[in-house]
N, C-alpha and C positions, 0 to 999 in steps of 0.2 A: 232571684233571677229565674222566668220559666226556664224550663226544660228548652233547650235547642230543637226543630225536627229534625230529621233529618235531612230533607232538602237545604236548608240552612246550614246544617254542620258540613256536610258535605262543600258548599259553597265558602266555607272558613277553612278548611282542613287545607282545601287543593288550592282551590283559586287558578285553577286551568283542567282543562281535561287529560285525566290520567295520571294526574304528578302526585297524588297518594301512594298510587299503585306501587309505584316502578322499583326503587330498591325492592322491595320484595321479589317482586317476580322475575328480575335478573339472576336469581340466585333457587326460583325453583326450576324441578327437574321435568315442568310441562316443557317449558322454553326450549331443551334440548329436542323435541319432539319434528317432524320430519315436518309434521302440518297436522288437520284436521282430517278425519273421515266422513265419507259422505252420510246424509240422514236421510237419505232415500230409504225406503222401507225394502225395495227390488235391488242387490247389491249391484253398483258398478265394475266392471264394465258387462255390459248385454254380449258384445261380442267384442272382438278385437278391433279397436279405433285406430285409426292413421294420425288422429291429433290429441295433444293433450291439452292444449290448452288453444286462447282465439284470441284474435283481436279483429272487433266491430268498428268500421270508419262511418259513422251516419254524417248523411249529408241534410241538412236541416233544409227543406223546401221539398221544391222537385225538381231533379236534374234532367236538362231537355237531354233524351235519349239518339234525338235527329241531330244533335248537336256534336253530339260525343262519339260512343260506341257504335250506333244503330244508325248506319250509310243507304242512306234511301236518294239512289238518283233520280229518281221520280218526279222528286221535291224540286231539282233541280232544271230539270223537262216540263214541270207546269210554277215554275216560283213565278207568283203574283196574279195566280190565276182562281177565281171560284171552283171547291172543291162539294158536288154534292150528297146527298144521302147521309146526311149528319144533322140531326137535333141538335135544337138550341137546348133543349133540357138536360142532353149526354153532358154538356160543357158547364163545366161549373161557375162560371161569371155568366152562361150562355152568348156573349158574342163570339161570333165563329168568322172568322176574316178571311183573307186571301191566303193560300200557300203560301210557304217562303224556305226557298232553301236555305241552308247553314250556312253561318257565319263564318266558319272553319271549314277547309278545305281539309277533306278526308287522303288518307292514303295507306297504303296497306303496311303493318307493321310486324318485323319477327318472321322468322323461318314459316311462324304458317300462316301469315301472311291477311293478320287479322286485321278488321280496318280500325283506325283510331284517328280521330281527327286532331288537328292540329291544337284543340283547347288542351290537351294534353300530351306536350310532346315529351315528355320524360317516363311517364305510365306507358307511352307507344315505344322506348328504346327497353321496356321489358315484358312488352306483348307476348310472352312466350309463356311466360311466367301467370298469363292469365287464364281466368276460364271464365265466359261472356254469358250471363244469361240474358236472351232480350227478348223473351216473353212473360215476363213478370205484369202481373195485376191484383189489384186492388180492389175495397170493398168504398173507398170512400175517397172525394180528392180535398176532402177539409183538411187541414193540417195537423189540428189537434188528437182527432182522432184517428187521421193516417199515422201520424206517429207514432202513437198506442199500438196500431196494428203491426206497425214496422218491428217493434220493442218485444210484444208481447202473445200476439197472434189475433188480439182482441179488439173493438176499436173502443169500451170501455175501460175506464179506469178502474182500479182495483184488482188486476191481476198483475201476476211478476214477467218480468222482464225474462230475454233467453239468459243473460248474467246469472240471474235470482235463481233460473232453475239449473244452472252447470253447478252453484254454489254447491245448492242443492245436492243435488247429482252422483260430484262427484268429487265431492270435500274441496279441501286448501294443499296444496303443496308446501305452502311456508306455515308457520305460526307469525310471523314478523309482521306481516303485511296483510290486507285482507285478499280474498280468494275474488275477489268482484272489486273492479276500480273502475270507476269516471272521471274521462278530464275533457269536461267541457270547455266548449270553446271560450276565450276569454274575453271577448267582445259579447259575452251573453250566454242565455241557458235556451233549451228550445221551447217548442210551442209544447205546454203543459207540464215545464218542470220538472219534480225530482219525481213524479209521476214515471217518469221513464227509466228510473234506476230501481224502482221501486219493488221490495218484497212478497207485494201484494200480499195474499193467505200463504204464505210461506210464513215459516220461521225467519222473526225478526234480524239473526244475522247474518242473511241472505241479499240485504239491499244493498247496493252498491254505495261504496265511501267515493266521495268525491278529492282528486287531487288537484292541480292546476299546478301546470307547467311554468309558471313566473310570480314572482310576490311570494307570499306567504300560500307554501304546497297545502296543509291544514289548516284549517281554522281553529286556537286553545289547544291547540296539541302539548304546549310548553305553558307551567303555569307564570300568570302574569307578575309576578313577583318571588323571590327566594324566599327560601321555606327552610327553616331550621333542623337538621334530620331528624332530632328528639321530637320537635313535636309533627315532624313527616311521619315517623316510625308509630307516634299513640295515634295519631289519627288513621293511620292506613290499617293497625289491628283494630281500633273500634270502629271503623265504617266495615269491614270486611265480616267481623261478629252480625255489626244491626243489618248487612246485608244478608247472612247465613238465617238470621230471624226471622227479616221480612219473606224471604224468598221459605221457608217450612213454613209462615203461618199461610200461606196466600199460593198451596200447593204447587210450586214449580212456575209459579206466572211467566211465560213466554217472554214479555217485554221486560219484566227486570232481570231475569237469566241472561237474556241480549245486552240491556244496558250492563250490566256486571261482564259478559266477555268483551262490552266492547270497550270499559274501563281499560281490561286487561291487554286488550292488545293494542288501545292507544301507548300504551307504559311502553309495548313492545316498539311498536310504531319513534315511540323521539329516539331509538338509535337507527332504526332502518330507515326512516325517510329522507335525514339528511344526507346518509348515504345515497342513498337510490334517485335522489334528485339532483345531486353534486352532478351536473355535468362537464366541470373544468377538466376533471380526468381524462377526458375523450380527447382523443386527437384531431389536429386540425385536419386532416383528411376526411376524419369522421363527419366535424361539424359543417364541414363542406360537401360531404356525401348530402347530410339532411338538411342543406340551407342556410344554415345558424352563420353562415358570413354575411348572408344577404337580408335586407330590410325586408323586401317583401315577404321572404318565407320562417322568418328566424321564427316566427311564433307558432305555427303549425310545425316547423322542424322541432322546436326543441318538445313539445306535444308527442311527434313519432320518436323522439329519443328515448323520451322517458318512457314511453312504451315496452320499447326494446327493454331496456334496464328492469322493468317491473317484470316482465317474462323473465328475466335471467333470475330474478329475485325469488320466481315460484308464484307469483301473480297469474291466473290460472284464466281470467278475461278481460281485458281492457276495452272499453269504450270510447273513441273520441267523438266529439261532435265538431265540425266544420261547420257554422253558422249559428243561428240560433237566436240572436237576440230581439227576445219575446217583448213584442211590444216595438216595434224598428224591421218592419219583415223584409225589408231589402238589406239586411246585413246578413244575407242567406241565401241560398238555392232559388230564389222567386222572381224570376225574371219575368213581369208582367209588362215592363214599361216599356226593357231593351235588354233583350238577350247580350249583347254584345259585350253593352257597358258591366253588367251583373254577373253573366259565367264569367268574364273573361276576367275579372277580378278576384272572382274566388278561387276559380281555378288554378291561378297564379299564384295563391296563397298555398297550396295542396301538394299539387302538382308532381314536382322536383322532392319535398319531405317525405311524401309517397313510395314515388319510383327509389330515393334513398331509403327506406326503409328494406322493402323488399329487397334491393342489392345485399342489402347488409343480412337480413335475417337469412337469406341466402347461402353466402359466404361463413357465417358463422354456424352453418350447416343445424340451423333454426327452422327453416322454413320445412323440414321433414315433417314435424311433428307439430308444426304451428298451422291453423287455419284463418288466413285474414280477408275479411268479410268489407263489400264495399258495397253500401246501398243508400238510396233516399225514400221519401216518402211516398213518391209517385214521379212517374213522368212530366212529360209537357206535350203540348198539341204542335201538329207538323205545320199550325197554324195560326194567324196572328189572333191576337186578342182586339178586337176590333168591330163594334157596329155599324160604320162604313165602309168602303170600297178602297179604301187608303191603304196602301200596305204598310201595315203597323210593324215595328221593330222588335216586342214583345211577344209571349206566348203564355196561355193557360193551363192551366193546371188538367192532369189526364191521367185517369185510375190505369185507363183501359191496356195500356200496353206501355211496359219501360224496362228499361235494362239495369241488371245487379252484376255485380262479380266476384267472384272467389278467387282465393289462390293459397298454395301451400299443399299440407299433408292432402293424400288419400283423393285429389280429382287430375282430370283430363288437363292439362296445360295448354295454351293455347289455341282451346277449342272455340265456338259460339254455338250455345244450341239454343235452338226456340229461335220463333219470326215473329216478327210484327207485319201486319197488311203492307202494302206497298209504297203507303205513304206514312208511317209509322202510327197511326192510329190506333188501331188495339193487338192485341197479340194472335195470332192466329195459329200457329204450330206451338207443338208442344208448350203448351200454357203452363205459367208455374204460379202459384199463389202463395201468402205467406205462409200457412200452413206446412204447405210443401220443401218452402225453403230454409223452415226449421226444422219440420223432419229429416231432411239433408244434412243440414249442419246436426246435429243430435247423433245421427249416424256415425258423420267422421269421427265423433266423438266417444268413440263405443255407446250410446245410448241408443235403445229403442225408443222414438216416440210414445211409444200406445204403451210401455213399462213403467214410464218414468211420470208419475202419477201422484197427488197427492190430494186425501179426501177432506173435501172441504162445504159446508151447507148441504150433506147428501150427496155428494158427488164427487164422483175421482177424475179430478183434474186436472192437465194436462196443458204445455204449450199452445198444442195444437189442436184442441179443444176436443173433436169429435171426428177430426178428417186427416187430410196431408199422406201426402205419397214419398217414400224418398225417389230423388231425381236418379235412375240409377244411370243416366246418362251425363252424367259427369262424374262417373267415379272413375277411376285409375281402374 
């Protein structure tokens, strides 16, 4: 009989991912270990951080800003009227239509009295709790590549995500779990995949592990058949020897040190996950906090539940995504046909699991030291999509000027800083770019952008590549 290789032994021994591992390393003394330390070469923290850890809400599309946060009565004083001194080449379909005001009737929300429109009335009964950026822009209104830039600072592929570089950064809290989780949306992944969880030139186990809120949380976490421990136990000393071999003859290889920790903390993983995804524990007050009684929200609710639960676990960044599915782009942020029909559905998905989270991270006196982040890809035009004179229901896609927002540890609550022009067109006060908005977030976080560095083809690099200012006008 040949020799086995390894890829083959390995594929007999487990027959799922990580079920060689796991007797063993329940019983070593890494496991007792608090978490991981950061591999930043500059040690964390730069200076004192208001947050330890964040959670990312990506909104897959462009969220129209005129629609939502960004109350322009303008819109409202010329709806259905030609708007001039705008290029068809600025517009990324280039039709450029009639004004149109919002579908949602605006009104001011919270002690200070911030506006929120009506697509979101549960995120406006905790307006206080927020902080409004609505001069945010961009380098691109394609999708695929605004995404990258939203993700990574970059609009090419091949660099890490803000997750890949906190990993980074500034280690793992647990060993249980990984320091970087994505739970895309379940109706789909976004525009360019895992591309957006991605490592990029970082250390391999830095890329975000993807979980999902229903069905099966991992994929082979549990092997697909019982395994005898006699021959669990020879198999899991003889892979762990031909791993100690491979990994001496092949000087420390990057990718199989990663596949070897991520063996190991899959083993760790089938006792925490079942845990930390169990949400029957939770009271019904809770599941009613995040929607999980109602049809339309249970599936983003139980998404921000499990969120929660991953923070309390030591889970150090969570990403959700709300849309996404690539190849179907109206089951997303893209309201090109009919704003109405498309926010108002997603919105309604979001909304209520949202404003329940933040209640909750609140109250469980979370939100001090949590940073949670809410942006899309880009804007939308204060204008229909349209090459007649018809006032179309729709709206295009717009780098030039959109709203983000923060809340939690270490900012201003309540606040809005930064303008868009008077009909929400491009950003005109205080302009914030992505750069910017991760040197921000990097800040809360005790990091320095311009420290937190890693050399890669000749060069030390960064987030935020060469630029970025932090906003110091939303800090507390």
């Amino acid at each position: 009989m040949p020799p086995l290789s390894r890829r083959d032994f390995f594929h007999w021994a487990t027959s799922g991912l990580g079920g060689a591992a796991l007797a063993s390393l329940l019983n070593t003394p890494s496991l007792q270990a608090a978490g991981s330390p950061p591999e930043a070469r500059d040690p964390w923290p730069h200076h004192p951080g208001k947050a330890r850890r964040a959670i990312h809400i990506c909104l897959c599309g462009g969220l129209s800003q005129v629609d939502s946060f960004d109350y322009k009565p303008t819109l409202e004083t010329y709806h259905g009227k030609k708007f001039g001194g705008i290029e068809s080449a600025d517009v990324f379909f280039g039709q450029i239509g009639l004004l149109r005001q919002s579908d949602w009737a605006f009104r001011q929300r919270g002690e200070a009295g911030l506006w929120v429109s009506e697509l979101f009335p549960h995120l406006g009964d905790v307006a206080d709790e927020l902080t409004i950026i609505h001069s945010m822009f961009a380098e691109t209104s394609n999708h695929t590549p605004a995404t990258f830039q939203e993700n990574t600072g970059f609009r090419l592929n091949g660099f890490p995500t803000a997750g890949a570089w906190l990993s980074y950064g500034m280690g793992a809290e647990t060993e249980d779990l990984p320091a970087y989780v994505v739970i895309p949306d379940n109706r789909g992944i976004p525009a360019g995949g895992s591309i957006n969880w991605s490592n990029g030139f970082l250390p391999a186990r830095h890329q975000g592990v993807i979980l999902r809120s229903q069905g099966k949380a991992v994929e082979d976490l549990f092997p697909a058949r019982d395994i005898p421990k006699e021959t669990e136990a020879a198999s899991r000393d003889l892979l762990a020897a031909m791993n100690r071999d491979h990994l001496d003859r092949h000087d420390g290889d990057d990718a199989l040190a990663a596949r070897m920790r991520s063996y190991e903390l899959a083993a760790r993983m089938q006792l925490a996950v079942p845990e930390v995804t169990d949400l029957d524990g939770e009271t019904a007050a809770t599941h009613a906090l995040y929607g999980l009684d109602r049809d339309e929200t249970r599936d983003f609710g139980r998404t921000c539940l499990l969120t929660r639960r991953l923070l309390e676990k030591g889970v150090r960044f969570v990403q959700m995504y709300s849309g996404g599915a690539f190849g179907s782009p109206r089951i997303n942020w893209d309201g090109h046909e009919d704003m109405k029909q498309n926010h108002g559905q997603e919105a309604l998905r979001i909304d209520r699991p949202i404003a329940g989270l933040l209640r909750d991270l609140r109250q469980r006196g979370m939100l001090e030291d949590t940073l949670v982040l809410f942006t899309s890809e880009f804007g939308r035009t204060p204008f229909t999509q349209s090459a007649s004179d018809v006032l179309g229901k729709g709206r295009d896609h717009n780098q030039y000027g959109f709203t983000t927002w923060m809340a939690g540890a270490g900012l201003k609550h309540g606040i809005a800083y930064g303008a868009t022009d008077e009909i929400g067109w491009k950003a005109v006060e205080n302009q914030v770019h992505w750069h910017d908005f991760h040197a921000t977030v990097l800040h809360l976080l005790g990091l320095d952008h311009t420290r937190l560095t890693f050399y890669h083809n000749g060069i030390e690099r960064r987030l935020t590549n060469v630029h970025g200012e932090v906003v110091h006008g939303l800090l507390a």
